[in-house]
C-alpha positions as a printed Julia matrix, in Angstrom:
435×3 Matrix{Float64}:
 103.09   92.25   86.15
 100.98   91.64   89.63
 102.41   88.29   89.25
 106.16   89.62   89.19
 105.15   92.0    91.85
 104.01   88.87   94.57
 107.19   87.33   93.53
 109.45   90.04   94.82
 108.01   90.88   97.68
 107.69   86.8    98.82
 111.45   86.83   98.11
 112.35   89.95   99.96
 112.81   88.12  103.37
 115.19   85.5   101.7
 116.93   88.07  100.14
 117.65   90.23  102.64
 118.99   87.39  105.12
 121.48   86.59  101.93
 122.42   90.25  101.94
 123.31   90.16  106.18
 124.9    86.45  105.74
 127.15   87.59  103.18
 127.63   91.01  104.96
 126.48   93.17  101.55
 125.13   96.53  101.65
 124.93   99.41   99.6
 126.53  102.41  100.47
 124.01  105.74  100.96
 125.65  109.29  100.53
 125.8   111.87  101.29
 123.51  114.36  102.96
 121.49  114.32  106.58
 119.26  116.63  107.85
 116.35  116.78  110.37
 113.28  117.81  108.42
 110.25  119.8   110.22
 106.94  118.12  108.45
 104.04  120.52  108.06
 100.69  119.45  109.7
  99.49  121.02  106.51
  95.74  122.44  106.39
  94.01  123.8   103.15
  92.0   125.77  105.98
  95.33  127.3   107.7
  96.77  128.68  104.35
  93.23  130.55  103.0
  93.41  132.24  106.65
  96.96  133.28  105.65
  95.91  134.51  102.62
  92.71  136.51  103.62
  95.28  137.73  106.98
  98.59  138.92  104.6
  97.33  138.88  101.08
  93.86  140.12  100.97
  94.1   141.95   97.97
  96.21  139.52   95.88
  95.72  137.33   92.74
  96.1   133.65   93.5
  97.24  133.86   89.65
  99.93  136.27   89.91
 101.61  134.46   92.84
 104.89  133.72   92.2
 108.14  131.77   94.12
 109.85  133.92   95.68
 113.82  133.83   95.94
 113.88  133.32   99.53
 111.47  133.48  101.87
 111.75  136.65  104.4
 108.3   137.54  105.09
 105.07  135.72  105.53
 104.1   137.24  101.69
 106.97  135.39  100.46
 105.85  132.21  102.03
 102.31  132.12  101.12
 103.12  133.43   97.16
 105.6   130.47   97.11
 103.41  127.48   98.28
 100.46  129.28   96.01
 102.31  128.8    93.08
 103.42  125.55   93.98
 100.27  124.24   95.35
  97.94  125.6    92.52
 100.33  124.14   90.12
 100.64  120.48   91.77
 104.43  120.79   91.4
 107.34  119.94   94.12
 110.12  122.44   94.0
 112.64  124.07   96.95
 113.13  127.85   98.33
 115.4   128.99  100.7
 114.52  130.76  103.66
 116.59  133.34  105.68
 113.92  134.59  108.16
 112.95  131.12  110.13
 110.42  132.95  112.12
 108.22  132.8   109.61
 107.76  128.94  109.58
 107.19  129.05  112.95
 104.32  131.33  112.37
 102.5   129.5   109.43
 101.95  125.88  110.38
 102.01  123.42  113.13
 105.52  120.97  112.42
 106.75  117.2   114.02
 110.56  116.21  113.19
 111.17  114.15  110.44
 114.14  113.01  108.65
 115.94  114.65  105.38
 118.67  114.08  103.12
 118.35  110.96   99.98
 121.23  108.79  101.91
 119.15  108.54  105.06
 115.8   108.18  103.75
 117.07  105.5   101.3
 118.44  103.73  104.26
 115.44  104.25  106.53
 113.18  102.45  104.06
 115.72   99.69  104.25
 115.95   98.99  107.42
 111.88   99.28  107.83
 111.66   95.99  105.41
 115.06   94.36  107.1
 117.67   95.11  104.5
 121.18   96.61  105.98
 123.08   99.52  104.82
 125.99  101.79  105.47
 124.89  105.66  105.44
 127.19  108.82  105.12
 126.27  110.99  107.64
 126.39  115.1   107.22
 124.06  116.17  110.36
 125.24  113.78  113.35
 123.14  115.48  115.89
 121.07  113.17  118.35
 117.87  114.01  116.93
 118.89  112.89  113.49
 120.43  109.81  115.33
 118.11  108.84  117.36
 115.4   108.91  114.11
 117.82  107.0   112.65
 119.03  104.08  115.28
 118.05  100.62  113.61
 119.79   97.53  113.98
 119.81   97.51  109.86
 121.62  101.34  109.41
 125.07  101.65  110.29
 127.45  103.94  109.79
 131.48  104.89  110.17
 133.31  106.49  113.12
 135.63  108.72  113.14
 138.03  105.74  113.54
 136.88  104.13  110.82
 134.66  101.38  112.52
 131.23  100.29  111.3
 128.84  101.59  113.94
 125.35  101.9   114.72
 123.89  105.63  114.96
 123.29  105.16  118.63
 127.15  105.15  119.0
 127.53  108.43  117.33
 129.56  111.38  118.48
 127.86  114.93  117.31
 130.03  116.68  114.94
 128.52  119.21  112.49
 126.24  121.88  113.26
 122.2   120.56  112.24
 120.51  121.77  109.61
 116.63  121.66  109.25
 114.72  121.8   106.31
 110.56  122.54  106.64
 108.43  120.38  104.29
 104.92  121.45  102.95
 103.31  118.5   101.4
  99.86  119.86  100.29
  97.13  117.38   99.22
  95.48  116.4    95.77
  91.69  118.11   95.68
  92.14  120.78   98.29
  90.46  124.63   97.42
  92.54  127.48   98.1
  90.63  130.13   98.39
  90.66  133.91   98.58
  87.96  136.03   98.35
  85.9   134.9    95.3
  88.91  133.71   93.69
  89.62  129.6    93.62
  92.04  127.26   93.11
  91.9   123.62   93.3
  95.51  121.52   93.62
  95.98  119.34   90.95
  98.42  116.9    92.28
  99.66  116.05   95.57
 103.17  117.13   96.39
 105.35  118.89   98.59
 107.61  122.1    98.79
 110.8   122.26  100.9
 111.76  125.44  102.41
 115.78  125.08  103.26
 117.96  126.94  105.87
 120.93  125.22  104.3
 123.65  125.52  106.9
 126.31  121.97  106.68
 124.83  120.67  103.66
 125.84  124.05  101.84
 129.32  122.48  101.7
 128.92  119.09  102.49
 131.54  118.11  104.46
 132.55  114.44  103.88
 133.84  111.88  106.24
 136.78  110.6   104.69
 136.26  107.4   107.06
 133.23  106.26  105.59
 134.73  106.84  102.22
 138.15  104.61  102.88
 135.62  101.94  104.59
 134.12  101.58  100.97
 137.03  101.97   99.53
 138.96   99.02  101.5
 136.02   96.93  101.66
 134.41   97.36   97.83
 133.8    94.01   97.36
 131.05   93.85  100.63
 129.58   97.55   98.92
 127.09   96.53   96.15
 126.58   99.72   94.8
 127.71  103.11   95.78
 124.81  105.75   96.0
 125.69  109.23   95.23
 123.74  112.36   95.56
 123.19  115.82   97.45
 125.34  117.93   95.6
 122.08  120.06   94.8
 122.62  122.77   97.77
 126.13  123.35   97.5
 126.56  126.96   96.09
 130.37  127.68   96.24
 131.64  126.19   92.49
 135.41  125.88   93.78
 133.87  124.14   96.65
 131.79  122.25   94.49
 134.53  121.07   92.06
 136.57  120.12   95.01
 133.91  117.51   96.34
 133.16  116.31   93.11
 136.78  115.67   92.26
 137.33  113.82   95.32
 134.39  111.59   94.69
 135.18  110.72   90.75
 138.95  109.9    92.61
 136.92  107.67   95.25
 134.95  105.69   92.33
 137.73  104.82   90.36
 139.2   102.97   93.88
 135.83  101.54   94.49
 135.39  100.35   90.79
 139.0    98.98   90.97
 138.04   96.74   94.35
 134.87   95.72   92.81
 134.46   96.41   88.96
 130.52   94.61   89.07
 129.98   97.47   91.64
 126.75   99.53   90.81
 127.81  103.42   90.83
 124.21  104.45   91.16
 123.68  108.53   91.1
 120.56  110.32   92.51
 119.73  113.5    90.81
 117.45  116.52   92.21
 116.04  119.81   92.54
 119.33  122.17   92.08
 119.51  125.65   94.23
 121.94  126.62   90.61
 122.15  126.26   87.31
 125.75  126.34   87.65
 125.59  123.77   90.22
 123.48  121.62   87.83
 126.09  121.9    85.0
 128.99  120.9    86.96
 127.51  118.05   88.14
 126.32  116.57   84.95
 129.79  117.36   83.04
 131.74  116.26   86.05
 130.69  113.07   87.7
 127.59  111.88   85.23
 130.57  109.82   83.09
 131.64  108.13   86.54
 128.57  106.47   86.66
 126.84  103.19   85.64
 123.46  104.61   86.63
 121.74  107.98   86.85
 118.68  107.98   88.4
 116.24  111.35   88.06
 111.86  111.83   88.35
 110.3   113.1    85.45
 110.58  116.58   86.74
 113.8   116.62   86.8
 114.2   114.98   82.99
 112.55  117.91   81.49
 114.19  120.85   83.41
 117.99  118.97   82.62
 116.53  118.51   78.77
 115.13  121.97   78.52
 118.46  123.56   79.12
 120.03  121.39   76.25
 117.1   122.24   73.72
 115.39  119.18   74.08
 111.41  119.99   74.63
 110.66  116.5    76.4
 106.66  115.94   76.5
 106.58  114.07   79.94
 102.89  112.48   78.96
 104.68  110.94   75.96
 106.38  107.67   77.36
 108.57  107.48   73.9
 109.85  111.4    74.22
 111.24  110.19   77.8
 113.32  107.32   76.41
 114.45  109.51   74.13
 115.02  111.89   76.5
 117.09  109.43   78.9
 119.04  108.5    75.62
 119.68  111.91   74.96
 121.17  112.22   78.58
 122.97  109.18   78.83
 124.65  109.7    75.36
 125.39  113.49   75.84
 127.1   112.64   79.07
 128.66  109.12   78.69
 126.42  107.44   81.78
 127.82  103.95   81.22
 125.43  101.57   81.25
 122.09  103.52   81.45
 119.19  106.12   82.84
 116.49  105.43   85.24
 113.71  107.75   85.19
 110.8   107.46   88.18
 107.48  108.51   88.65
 103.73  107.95   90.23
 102.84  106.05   87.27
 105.7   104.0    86.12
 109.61  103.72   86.87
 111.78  102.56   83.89
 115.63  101.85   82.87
 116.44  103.08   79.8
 120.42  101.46   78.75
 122.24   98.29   78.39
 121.48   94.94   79.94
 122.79   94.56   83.1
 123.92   91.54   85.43
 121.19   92.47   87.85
 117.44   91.72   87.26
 116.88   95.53   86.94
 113.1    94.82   86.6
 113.1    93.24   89.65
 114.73   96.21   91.35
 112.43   98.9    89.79
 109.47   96.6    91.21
 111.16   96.97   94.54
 111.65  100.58   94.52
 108.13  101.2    93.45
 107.15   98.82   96.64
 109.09  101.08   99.45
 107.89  104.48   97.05
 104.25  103.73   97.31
 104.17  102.21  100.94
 105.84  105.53  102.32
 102.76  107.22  100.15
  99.99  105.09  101.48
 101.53  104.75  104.98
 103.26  107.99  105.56
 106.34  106.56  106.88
 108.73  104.02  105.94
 106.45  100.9   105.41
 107.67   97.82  106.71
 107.53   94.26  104.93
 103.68   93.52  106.16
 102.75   97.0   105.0
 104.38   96.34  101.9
 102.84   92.98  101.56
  99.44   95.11  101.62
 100.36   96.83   98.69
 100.38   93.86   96.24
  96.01   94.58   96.36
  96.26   97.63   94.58
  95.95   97.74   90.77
  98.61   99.37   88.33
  98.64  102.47   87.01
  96.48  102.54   84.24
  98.73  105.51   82.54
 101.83  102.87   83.35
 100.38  100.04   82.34
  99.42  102.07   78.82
 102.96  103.33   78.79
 104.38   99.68   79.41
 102.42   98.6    76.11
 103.65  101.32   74.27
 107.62  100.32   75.06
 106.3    97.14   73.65
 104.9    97.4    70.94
 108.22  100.38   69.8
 111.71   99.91   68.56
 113.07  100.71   72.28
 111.31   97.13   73.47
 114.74   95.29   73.85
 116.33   98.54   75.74
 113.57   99.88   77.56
 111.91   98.17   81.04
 109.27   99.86   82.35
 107.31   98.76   85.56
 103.81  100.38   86.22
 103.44  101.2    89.76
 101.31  100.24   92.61
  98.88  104.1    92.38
  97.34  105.53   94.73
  96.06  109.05   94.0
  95.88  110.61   96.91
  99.15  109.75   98.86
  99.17  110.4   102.84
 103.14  111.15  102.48
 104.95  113.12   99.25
 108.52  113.29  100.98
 111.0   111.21  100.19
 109.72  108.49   97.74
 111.98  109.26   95.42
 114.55  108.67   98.08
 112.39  105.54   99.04
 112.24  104.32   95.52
 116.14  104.49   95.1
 116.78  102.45   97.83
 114.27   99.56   96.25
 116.48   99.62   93.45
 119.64   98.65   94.94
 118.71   95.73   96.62
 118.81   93.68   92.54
 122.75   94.67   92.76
């Protein structure tokens, strides 16, 4: 598997100049945001606590609904920290952030991260843009990202016009090892992770650009695959249904330009279990691939009676089959994680494995680097060994009746990532450069 792993990442240069000779990209939607990244200290929060929560159990700490007061805040992240899980709140009082931790802009939304990573390693893509303010644009101004005007030109950020109110979203990545402490009480984080506070204001409804999505549309056969995602915030279901409606009618005309087209969907965190449903019994049939973490596998199973064990490699196939099968994904599931990212489905046209590699690449150089790694920092990566719970897993698919279905690549692990944001987002985009 190191062996594999050399080869694509001594090919990526060679690929990529195929991909801008032959003017391919993939197409990122749909969400942008400017995110506000926590300089988070262990130190800061157990001052919070002793400040606003003297008298609390870190034990009974719960997330709160929204976040309105500095309580709400610290029970939130406490829950979230002491349980090394990554999860979303929404916040109505923004005064509060302000208060907590020291913050530096970063960028939000799957399309734009996915695209970032890109460009950091040379490979071009169009992005769907939702916040167009300067900040975002200016984050985002490579000659690799481009993206379509009003007048339906591909352009580079740097030539857009500001036309949706911006939307921030505050991320608390908190660190594997740390103590919280409060009074006598301990608890030590068990994973690293993040949470993301939201104050949801344009991506609540999305708004699309319908030039970007007749751009695709007309020009199919130069779109490789067609990312979806960022449905997760919207919260009005006739709002909802519209947008998804519109984009199952937008597949069908990309699919009919360009029929090997990957339709490649991003899953997430979900603000509603409402919103969740709709979006697997609406769009999850439009598409050839449905990409999800293992987080996310177990809270879609759950609701369907399916108790996935996420430590059991063979429960997750399962799992993905369960999904895939339940749902009609055409060709297959791709489930990612810090030890492994596989493809459970049919053989495909593309070298999948050679795409999951890739992902993992971009994923664990945002981790060790703690922003977008470019192709020398990538090369770096190639030292580190293989997850020992991957490569174990990898053995397993082997040595089962899922072998000729299954592909599972062990990642490059590190266990105690500078950067949790985004590597999902970073590990999608690695994926679509074997389409």
């Amino acid at each position: 598997m190191n062996e594999k792993y050399a080869e694509v990442f001594h090919q990526m240069e060679e690929t990529f100049a195929k991909r801008i000779k032959e003017e391919r990209y993939p197409a990122m939607g749909y969400t942008s945001n400017l995110d506000l990244l926590c300089d988070f200290n262990v130190d800061t929060l157990n001052r919070l606590l002793e400040q606003y929560v003297p008298n609390e159990k870190l034990e009974d700490m719960e997330v709160a609904k929204s976040i309105r007061t500095m309580e709400d805040l610290l029970h939130s992240l406490v829950y979230y920290c002491s349980h090394g899980i990554g999860g979303e709140v929404d916040v109505e009082n923004t005064q509060v952030m302000a208060d907590s931790f020291q913050w530096k802009y970063g960028m939000g939304g799957t399309a734009v991260q996915a695209a970032m990573a890109l460009s950091a390693v040379g490979c071009p893509s169009i992005v769907h843009l939702t916040d167009d303010s300067k900040e975002v644009c200016d984050i985002l101004d490579s000659p690799y990202i481009y993206t379509i005007s009003k007048d339906g030109r591909m352009i580079h950020t740097s030539e857009c016009e500001q036309t949706a109110e911006q939307e921030i979203h505050y991320i608390i990545q908190f660190k594997k090892g740390d103590v919280i402490r409060l009074g006598s009480q301990e608890a030590v984080i068990p994973t690293s992770n993040r949470m993301i506070v939201t104050k949801i204001t344009v991506n609540e409804y999305v708004p699309f650009s319908e030039p970007y999505f007749h751009f695709i549309e007309e020009h199919s056969e130069k779109i490789s695959s067609n990312v979806l995602s960022s449905f997760n915030a919207l919260s009005d279901p006739a709002l909802l249904k519209e947008r998804l409606e519109y984009v199952k009618e937008h597949v069908h005309k990309y699919k009919k330009g360009n029929p090997s087209g990957i339709v490649f969907f991003e899953d997430a965190h979900y603000h509603s279990t409402q919103v969740r449903n709709t979006c697997l019994e609406t769009i999850y049939s439009e598409c050839d691939i449905v990409s999800l973490n293992e987080e996310e596998l177990a809270y879609t199973l759950k609701s369907f009676g399916f108790d996935v064990v996420i430590e059991d490699i063979i429960s997750c196939v399962e799992g993905a089959i369960f999904i895939r099968n339940k749902f009609g994904v055409k060709k297959g599931i791709v489930v990612h994680t810090a030890n492994y990212a596989m493809y459970v489905g049919d053989k495909l046209e593309a070298d999948i494995e050679k795409g999951l590699i890739c992902g993992n690449l971009l994923a664990t150089g945002k981790a060790a680097n703690g922003w977008y790694a470019s192709r020398e920092q990538v090369g770096e990566l190639l030292k580190l060994d293989l997850s020992p719970r991957g490569v174990a897993d990898m053995e397993k698919i082997r040595e089962s009746k899922y072998a000729d279905s299954v592909v599972l690549v062990p990642s490059k692990y590190i266990d105690k990532p500078r950067y949790t944001i985004g590597l999902g987002d970073s590990f999608v985009s690695g994926v679509q450069t074997c389409f």
